[in-house]
C-alpha positions as a Markdown table, in Angstrom:
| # | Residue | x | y | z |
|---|---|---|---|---|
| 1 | Unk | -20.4 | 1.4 | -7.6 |
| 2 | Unk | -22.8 | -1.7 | -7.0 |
| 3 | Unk | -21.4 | -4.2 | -4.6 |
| 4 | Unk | -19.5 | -3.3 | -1.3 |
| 5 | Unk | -17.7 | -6.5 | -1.2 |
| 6 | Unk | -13.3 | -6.9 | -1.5 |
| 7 | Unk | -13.4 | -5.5 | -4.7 |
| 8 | Unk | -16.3 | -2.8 | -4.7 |
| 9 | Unk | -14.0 | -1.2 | -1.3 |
| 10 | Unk | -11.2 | -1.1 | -3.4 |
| 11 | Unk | -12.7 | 0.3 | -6.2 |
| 12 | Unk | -14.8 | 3.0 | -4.7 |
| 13 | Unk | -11.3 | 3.7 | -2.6 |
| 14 | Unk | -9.4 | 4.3 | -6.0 |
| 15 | Unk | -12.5 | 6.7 | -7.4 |
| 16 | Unk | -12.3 | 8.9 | -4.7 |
| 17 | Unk | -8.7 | 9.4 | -4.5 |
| 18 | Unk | -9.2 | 11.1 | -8.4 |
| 19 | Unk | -9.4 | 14.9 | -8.9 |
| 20 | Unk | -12.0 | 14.6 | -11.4 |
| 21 | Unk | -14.1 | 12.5 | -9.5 |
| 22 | Unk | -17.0 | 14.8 | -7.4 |
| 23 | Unk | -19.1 | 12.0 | -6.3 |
| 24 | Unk | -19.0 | 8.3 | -5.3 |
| 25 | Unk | -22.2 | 5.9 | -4.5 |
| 26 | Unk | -21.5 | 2.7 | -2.7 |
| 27 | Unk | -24.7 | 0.8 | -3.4 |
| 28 | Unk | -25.0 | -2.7 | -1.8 |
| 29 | Unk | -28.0 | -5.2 | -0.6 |
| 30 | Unk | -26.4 | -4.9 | 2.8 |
| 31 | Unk | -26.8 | -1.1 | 4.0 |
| 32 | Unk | -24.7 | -1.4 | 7.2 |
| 33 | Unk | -21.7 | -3.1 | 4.9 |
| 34 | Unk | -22.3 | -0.2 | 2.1 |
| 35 | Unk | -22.2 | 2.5 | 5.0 |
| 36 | Unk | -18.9 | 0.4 | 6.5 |
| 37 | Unk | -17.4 | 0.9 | 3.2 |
| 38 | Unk | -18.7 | 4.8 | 2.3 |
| 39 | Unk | -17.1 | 5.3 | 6.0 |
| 40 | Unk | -13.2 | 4.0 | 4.7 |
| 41 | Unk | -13.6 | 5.5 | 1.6 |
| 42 | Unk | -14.2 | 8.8 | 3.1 |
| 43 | Unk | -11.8 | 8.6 | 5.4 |
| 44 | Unk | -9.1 | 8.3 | 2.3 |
| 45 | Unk | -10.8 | 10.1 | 0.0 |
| 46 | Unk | -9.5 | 12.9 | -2.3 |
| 47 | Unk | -10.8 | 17.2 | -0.7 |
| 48 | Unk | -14.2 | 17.4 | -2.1 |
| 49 | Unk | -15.3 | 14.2 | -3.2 |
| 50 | Unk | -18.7 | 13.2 | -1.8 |
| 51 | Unk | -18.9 | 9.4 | -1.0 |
| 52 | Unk | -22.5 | 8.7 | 0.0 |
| 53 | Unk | -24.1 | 5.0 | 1.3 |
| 54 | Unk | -27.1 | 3.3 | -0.5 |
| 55 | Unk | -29.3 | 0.1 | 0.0 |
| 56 | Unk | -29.5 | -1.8 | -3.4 |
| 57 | Unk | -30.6 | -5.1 | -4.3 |
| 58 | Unk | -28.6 | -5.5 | -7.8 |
| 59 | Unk | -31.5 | -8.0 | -8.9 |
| 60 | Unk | -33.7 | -5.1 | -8.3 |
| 61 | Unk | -33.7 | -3.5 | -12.4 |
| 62 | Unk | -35.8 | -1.0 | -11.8 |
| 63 | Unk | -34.2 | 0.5 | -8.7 |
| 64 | Unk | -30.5 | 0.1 | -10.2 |
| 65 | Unk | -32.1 | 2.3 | -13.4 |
| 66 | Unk | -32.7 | 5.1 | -10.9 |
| 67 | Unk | -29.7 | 4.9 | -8.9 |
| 68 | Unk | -27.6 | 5.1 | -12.0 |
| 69 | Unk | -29.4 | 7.9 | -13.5 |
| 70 | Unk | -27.8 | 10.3 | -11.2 |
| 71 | Unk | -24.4 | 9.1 | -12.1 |
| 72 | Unk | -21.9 | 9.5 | -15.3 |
| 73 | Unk | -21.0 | 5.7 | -14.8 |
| 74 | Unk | -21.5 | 2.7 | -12.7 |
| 75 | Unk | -19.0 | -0.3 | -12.2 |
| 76 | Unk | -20.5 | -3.7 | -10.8 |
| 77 | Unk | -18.7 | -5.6 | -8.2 |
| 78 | Unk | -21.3 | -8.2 | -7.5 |
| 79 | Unk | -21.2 | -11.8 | -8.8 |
| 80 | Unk | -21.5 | -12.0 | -12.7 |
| 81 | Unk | -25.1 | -13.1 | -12.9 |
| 82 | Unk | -26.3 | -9.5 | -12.1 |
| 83 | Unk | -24.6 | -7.8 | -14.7 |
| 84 | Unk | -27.0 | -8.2 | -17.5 |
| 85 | Unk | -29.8 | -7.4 | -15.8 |
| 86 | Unk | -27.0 | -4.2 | -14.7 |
| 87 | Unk | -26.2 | -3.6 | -17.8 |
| 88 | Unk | -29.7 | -3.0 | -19.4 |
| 89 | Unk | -30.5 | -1.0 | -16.3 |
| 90 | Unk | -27.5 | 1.3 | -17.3 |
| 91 | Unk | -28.5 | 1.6 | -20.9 |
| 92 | Unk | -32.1 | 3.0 | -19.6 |
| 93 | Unk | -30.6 | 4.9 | -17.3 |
| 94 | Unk | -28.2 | 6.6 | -20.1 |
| 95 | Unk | -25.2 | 5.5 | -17.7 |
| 96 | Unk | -21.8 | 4.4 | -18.8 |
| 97 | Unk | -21.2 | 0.9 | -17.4 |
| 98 | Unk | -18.2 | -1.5 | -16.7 |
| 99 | Unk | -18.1 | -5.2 | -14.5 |
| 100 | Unk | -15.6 | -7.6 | -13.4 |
| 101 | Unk | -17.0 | -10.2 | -15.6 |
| 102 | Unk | -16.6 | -13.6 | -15.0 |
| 103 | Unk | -18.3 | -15.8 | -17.5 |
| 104 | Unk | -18.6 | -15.9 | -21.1 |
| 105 | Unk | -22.3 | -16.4 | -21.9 |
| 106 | Unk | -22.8 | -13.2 | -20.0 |
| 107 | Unk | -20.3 | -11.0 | -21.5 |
| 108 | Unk | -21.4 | -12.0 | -25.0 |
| 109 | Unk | -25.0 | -11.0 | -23.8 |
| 110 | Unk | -23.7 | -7.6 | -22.9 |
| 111 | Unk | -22.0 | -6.9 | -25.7 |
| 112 | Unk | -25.5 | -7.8 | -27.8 |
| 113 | Unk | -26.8 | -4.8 | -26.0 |
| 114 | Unk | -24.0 | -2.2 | -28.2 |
| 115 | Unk | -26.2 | -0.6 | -30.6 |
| 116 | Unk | -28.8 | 0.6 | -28.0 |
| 117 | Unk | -25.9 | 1.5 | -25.7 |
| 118 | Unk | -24.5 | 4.2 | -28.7 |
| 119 | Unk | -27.6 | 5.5 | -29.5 |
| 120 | Unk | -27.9 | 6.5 | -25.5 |
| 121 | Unk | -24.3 | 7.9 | -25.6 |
| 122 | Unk | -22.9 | 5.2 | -23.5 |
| 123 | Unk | -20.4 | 2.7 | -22.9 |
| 124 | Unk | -20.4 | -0.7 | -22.0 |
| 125 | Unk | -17.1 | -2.5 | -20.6 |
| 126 | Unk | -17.6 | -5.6 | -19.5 |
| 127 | Unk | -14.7 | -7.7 | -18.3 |
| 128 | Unk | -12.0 | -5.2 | -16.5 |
| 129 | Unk | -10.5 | -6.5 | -13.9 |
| 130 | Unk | -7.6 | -8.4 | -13.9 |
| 131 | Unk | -8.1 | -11.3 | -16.1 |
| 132 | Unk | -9.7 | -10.6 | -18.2 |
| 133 | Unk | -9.1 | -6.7 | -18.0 |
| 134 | Unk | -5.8 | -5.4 | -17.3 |
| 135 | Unk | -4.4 | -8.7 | -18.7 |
| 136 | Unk | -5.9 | -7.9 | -22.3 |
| 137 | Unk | -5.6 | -4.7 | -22.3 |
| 138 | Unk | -1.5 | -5.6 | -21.8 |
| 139 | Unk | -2.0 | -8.2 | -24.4 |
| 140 | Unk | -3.6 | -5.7 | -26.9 |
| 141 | Unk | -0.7 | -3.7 | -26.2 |
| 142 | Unk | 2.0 | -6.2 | -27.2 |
| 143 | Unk | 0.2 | -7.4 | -30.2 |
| 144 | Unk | 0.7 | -4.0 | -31.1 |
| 145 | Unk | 3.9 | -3.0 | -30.1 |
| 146 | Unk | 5.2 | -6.6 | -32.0 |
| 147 | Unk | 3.2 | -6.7 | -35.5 |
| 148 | Unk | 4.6 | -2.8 | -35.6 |
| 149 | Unk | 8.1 | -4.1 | -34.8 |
| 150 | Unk | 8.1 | -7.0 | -37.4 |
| 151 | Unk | 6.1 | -5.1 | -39.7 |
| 152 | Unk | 3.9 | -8.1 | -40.1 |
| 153 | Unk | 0.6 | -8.4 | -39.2 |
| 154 | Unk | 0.7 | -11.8 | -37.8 |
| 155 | Unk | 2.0 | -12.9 | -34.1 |
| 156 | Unk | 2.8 | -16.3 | -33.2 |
| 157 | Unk | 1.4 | -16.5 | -29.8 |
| 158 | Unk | -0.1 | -14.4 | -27.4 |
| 159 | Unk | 0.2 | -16.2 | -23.7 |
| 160 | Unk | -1.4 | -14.5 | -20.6 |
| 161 | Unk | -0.5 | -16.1 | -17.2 |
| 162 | Unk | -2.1 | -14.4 | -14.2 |
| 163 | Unk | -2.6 | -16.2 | -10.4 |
| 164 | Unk | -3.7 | -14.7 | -7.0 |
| 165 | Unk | -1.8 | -16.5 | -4.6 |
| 166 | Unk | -0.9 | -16.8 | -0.9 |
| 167 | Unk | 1.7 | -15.1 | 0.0 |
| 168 | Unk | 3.2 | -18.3 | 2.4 |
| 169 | Unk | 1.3 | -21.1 | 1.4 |
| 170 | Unk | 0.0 | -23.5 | 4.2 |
| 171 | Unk | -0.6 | -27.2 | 3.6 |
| 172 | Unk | -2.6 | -28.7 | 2.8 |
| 173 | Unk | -4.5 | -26.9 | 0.3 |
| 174 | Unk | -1.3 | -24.7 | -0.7 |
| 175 | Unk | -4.6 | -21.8 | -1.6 |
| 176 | Unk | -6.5 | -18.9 | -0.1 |
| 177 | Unk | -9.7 | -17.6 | -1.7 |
| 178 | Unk | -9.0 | -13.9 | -2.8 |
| 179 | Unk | -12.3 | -13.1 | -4.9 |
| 180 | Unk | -15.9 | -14.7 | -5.6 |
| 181 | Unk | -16.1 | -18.3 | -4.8 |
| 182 | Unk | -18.7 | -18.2 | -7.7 |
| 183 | Unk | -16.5 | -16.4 | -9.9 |
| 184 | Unk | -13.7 | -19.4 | -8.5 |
| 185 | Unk | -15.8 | -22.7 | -9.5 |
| 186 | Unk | -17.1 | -20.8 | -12.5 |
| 187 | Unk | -13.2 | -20.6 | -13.7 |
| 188 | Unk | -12.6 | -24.2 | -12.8 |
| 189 | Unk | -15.5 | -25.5 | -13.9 |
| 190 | Unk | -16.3 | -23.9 | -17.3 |
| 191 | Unk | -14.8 | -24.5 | -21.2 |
| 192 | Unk | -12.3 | -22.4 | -21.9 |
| 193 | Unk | -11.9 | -20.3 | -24.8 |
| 194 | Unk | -8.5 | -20.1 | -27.1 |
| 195 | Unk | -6.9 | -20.1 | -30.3 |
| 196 | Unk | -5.1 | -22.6 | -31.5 |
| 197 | Unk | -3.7 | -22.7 | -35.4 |
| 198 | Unk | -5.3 | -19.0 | -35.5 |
| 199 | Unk | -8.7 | -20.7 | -35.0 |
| 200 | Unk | -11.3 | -20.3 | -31.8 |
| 201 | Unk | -11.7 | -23.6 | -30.1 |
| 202 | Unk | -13.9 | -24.7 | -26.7 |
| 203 | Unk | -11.4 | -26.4 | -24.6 |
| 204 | Unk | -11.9 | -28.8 | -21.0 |
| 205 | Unk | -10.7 | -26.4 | -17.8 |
| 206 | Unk | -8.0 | -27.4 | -15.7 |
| 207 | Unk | -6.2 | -28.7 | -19.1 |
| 208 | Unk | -2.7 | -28.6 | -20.6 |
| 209 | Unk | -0.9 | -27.7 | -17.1 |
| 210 | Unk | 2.8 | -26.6 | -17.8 |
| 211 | Unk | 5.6 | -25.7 | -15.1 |
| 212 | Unk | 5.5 | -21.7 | -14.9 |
| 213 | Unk | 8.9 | -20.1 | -13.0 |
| 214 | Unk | 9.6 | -16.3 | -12.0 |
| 215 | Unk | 11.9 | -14.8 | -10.0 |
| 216 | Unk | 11.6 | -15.1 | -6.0 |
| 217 | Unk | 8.9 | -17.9 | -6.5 |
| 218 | Unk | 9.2 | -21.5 | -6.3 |
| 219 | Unk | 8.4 | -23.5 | -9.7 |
| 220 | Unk | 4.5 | -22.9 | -9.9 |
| 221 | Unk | 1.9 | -24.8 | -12.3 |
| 222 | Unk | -0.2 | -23.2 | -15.0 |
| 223 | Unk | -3.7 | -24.4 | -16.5 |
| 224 | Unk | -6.3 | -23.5 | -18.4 |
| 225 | Unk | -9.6 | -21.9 | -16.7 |
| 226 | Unk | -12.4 | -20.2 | -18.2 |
| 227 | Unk | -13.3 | -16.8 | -19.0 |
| 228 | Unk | -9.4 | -15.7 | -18.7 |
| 229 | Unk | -9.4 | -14.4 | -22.9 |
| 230 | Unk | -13.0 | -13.1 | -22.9 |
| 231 | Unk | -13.1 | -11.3 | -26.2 |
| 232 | Unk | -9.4 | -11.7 | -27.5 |
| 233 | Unk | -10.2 | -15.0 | -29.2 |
| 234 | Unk | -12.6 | -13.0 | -31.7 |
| 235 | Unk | -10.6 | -9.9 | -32.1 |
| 236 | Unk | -7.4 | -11.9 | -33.0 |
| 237 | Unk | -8.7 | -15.1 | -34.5 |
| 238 | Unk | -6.6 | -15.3 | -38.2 |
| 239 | Unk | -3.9 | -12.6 | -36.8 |
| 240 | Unk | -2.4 | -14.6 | -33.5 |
| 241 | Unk | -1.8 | -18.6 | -34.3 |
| 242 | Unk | -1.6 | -19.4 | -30.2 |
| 243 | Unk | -4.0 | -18.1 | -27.6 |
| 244 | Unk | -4.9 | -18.8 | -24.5 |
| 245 | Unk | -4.8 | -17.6 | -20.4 |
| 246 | Unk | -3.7 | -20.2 | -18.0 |
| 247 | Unk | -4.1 | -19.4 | -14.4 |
| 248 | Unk | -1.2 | -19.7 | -11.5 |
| 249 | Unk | -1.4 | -22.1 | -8.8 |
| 250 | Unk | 1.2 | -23.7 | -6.3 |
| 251 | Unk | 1.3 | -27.0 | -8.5 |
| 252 | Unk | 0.2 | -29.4 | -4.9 |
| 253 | Unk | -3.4 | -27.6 | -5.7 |
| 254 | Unk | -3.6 | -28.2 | -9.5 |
| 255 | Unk | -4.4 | -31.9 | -9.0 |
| 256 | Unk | -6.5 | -31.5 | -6.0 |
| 257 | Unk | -9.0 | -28.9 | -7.9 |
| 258 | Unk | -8.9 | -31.5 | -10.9 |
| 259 | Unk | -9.9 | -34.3 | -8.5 |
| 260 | Unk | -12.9 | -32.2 | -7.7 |
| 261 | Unk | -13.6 | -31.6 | -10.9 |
| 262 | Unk | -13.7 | -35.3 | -12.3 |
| 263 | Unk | -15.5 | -36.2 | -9.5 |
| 264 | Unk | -18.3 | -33.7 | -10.7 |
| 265 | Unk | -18.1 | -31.2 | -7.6 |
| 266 | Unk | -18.6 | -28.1 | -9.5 |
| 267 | Unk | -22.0 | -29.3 | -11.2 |
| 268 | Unk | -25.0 | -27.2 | -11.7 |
| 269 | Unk | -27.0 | -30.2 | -11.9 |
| 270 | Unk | -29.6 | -30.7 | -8.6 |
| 271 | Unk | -29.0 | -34.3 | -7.5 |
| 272 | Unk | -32.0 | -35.5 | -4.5 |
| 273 | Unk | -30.2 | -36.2 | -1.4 |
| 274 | Unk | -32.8 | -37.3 | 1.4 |
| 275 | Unk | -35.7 | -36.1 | -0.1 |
| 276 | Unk | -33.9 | -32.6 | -0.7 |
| 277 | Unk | -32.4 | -30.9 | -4.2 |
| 278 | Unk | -29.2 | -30.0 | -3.7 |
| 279 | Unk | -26.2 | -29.0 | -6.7 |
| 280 | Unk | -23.0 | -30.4 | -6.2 |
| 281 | Unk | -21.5 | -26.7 | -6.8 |
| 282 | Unk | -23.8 | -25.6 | -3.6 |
| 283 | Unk | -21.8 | -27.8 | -1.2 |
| 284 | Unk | -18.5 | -27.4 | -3.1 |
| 285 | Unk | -19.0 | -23.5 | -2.5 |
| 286 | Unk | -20.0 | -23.6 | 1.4 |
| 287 | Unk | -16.7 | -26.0 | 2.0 |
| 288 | Unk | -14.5 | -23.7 | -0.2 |
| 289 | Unk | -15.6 | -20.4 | 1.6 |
| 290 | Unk | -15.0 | -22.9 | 4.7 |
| 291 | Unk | -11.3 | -24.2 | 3.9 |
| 292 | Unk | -10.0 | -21.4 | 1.6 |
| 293 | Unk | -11.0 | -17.9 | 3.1 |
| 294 | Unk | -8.6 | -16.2 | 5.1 |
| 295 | Unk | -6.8 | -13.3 | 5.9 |
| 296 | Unk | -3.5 | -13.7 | 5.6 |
| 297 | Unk | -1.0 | -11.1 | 2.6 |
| 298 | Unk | -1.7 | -12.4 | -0.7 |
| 299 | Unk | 0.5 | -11.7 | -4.2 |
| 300 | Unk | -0.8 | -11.5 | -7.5 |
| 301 | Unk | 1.7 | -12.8 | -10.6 |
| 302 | Unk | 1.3 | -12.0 | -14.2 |
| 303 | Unk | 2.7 | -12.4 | -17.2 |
| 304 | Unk | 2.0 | -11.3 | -20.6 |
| 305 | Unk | 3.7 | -12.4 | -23.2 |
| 306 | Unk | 3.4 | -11.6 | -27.7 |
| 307 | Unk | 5.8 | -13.9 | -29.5 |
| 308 | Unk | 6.8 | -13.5 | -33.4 |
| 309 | Unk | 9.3 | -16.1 | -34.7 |
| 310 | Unk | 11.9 | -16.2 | -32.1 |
| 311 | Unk | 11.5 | -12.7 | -31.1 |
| 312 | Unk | 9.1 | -12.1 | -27.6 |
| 313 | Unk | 8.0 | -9.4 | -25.3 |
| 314 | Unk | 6.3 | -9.3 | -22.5 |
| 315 | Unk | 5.2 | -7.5 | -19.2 |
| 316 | Unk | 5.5 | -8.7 | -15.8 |
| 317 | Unk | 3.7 | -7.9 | -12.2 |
| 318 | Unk | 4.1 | -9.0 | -9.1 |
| 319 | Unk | 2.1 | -7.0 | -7.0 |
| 320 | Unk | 1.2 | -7.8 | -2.9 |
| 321 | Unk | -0.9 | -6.4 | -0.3 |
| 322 | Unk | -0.6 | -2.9 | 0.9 |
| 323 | Unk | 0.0 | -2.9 | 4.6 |
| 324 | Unk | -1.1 | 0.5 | 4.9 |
| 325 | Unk | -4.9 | 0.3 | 4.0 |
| 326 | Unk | -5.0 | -3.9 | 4.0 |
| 327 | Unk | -6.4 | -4.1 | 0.3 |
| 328 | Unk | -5.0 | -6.9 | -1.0 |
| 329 | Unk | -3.2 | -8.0 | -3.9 |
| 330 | Unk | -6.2 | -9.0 | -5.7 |
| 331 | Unk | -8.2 | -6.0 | -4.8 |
| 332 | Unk | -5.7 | -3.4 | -6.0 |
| 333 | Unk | -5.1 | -5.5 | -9.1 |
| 334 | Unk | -8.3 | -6.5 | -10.1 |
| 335 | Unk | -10.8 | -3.2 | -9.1 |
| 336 | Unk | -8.4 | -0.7 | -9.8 |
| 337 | Unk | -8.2 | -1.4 | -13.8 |
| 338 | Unk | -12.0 | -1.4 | -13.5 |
| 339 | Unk | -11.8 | 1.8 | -11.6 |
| 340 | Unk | -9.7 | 3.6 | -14.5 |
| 341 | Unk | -11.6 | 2.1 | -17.4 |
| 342 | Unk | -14.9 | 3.7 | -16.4 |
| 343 | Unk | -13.4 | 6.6 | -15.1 |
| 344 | Unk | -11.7 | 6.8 | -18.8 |
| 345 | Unk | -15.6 | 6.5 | -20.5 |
| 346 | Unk | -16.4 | 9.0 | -18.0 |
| 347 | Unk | -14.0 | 11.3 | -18.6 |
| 348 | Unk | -13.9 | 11.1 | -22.7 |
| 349 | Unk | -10.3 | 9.8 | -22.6 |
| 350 | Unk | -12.0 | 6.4 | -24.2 |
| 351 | Unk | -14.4 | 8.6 | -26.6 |
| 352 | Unk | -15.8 | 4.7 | -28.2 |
| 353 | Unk | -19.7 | 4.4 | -27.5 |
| 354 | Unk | -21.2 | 1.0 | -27.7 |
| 355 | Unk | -19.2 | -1.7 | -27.1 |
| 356 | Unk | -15.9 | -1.6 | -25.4 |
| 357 | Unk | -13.0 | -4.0 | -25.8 |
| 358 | Unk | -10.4 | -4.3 | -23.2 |
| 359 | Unk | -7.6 | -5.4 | -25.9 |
| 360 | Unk | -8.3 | -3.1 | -28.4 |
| 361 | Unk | -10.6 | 0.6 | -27.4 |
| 362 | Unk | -8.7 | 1.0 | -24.0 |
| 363 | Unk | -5.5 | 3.2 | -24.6 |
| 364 | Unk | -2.7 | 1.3 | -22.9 |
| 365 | Unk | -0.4 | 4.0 | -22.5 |
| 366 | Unk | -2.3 | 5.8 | -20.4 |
| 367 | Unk | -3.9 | 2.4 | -18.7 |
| 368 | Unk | -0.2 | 1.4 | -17.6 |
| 369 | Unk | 0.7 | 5.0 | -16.3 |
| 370 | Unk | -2.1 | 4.9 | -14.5 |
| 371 | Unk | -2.1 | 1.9 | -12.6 |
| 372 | Unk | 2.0 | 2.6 | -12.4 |
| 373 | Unk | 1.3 | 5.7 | -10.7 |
| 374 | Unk | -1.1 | 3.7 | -8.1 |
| 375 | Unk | 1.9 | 1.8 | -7.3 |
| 376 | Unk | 1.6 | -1.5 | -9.6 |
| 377 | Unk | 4.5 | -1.8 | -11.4 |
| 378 | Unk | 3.9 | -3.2 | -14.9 |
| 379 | Unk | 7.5 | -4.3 | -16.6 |
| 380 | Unk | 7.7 | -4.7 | -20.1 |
| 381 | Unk | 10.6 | -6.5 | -21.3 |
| 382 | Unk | 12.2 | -6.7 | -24.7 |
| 383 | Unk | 10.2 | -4.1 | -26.3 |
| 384 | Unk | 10.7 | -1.2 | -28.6 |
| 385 | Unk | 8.4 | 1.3 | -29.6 |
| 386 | Unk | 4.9 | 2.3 | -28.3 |
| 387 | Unk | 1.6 | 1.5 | -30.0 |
| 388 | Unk | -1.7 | 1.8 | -29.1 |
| 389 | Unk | -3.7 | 2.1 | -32.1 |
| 390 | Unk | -6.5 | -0.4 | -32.5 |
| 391 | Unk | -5.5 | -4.0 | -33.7 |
């Protein structure tokens, strides 16, 4: 496991808590944080599971390439920019590898690396966390579950809404950061991919906001942000007419972050400020970490719904922080489908070399008993029989 950040604690927590698990690395840049972590994961760990501490820079090829040659599969936690440079490392190493994702252009550059992956023996997953992840992986599952039902092979929409959000929202900003502020800005500031008319199109972000209500919440707002359907435009383009992933906010923030994006504070592009280069997105970051971070319960909402005419089925989630062990919403949600997914390459039950996609190769079944059995409760509503074959 690369990265001892939120999400690499929680994921190296949810390995060693598995039977079949004998061994767990937490690799990070920062030894004393990597040994911190290797510490709590011991210290909740499953009898016999061996959960050692190593010193990794993840822009370091070369050294990831040995680390992960002593282990059946590697998940990266660190910010998306690594994971190519991770995920040819893994190939080398003959290592099955997963990521969090977060951005488009590097997915697709992973998955260009499938045919040397399967003639190693490995996987590659990118994209499993929570959206994209576990929120495509649900989506694949409706698809299923409603073509099957209507015995046609054509669904009207598939909608995935997913938000982390404060559990009590404080004014002004109504937000607290609860992953990657790089991952954040890249969501907000990035096209977004969907189908629309059962063709793939490049949409603005922060786009098409609609009211969103669920039980025990006030009315939220929903948006487009990047990265959110990953792969899913592809795999259903001709077979779903509506596509798209819209993420959750408290609707106060929704025109604040699209004031900040008009004004061009998530640019990439250096601008010379008193003899100095400096990007836009560099000083949007620093104040973001500044104003958002925090440590207060958090709640993650999701909702997946597959619509064929006027018939529609979904799942719901509303998961929040676990008091016991502090991981937050966003942790459990987002490493733990990561967690399963390569311990399902691992372990054969996902017997696909090459390329894996969240929304059709992972076995949703299993993926939702799983994650139910971790205590995140996945309700599916409206639906009739089970299907997990590939779309």
């Amino acid at each position: 496991m690369i990265g001892a950040g939120m999400m690499g604690k929680s994921a190296a927590f949810d390995m060693a808590r598995s039977e079949a698990v004998t061994h767990v690395t937490v690799a990070d840049q920062d030894g004393k944080l990597a040994k911190k972590v290797a510490e709590f994961v011991t210290a909740n760990a499953s009898k016999g599971v061996k959960v050692v501490a190593a010193k990794l820079d993840a822009a370091n090829q070369g050294a990831a390439e040995k680390l992960m040659s002593k282990h059946d599969g590697t998940l990266s936690c660190v910010p998306y920019f690594f994971n190519l440079g991770l995920a040819k490392a893994a190939v080398k190493a003959s290592c099955h590898f997963a990521d969090l994702g977060g951005n488009n252009t590097v997915v697709r550059q992973t998955l260009a690396l499938a045919k040397k992956a399967e003639k190693r023996g490995i996987a590659l997953a990118p994209d499993c966390g929570l959206s994209p992840g576990m929120a495509s992986i649900l989506a694949g599952d409706l698809f299923r579950r409603i073509t099957a039902e209507a015995k046609k092979p054509y669904v009207d929409a598939l909608r995935l809404y997913v938000g982390g959000l404060p559990a009590k929202p404080k004014a002004p900003w109504r937000y607290q950061l609860v992953f990657s502020v790089e991952g954040l800005i890249n969501e907000y500031s990035e096209p977004a991919r969907v189908l629309k008319g059962g063709k793939l199109q490049v949409i603005e972000p922060l786009t098409e906001p609609e009211d969103f209500d669920i039980n025990g919440f006030e009315r939220l707002v929903a948006f487009h942000t990047s990265g959110g359907t990953s792969t899913m435009p592809e795999t259903f383009e001709g077979k779903v007419g509506e596509c798209f992933e819209k993420t959750l906010r408290y609707p106060e923030h929704f025109p604040f972050i699209r004031g900040l994006y008009d004004m061009g504070l998530f640019s990439s592009e250096p601008r010379k400020i008193n003899g100095h280069k400096i990007t836009p997105r560099q000083v949007t970051s620093d104040l973001i970490l500044e104003k958002f971070a925090g440590d207060d319960a958090d709640v993650v909402i999701m909702r997946i719904e597959a619509q064929v005419g006027g018939r529609k089925i979904s799942y719901e989630c509303v998961d929040r922080q676990d008091k016991k062990t502090q991981l937050t919403a966003m942790m459990r949600t987002t490493a733990w489908p990561a967690s399963q997914v390569l311990q399902m390459l691992c372990n054969g039950t996902i017997a696909k070399r090459g390329a894996i996609y969240q929304e059709t190769d992972v076995p949703a079944d299993t993926f939702v008993s799983e994650m139910r059995k971790r205590g995140i409760e996945l309700e599916l509503l409206g639906a009739g029989q089970s299907a997990s074959a590939r779309a």
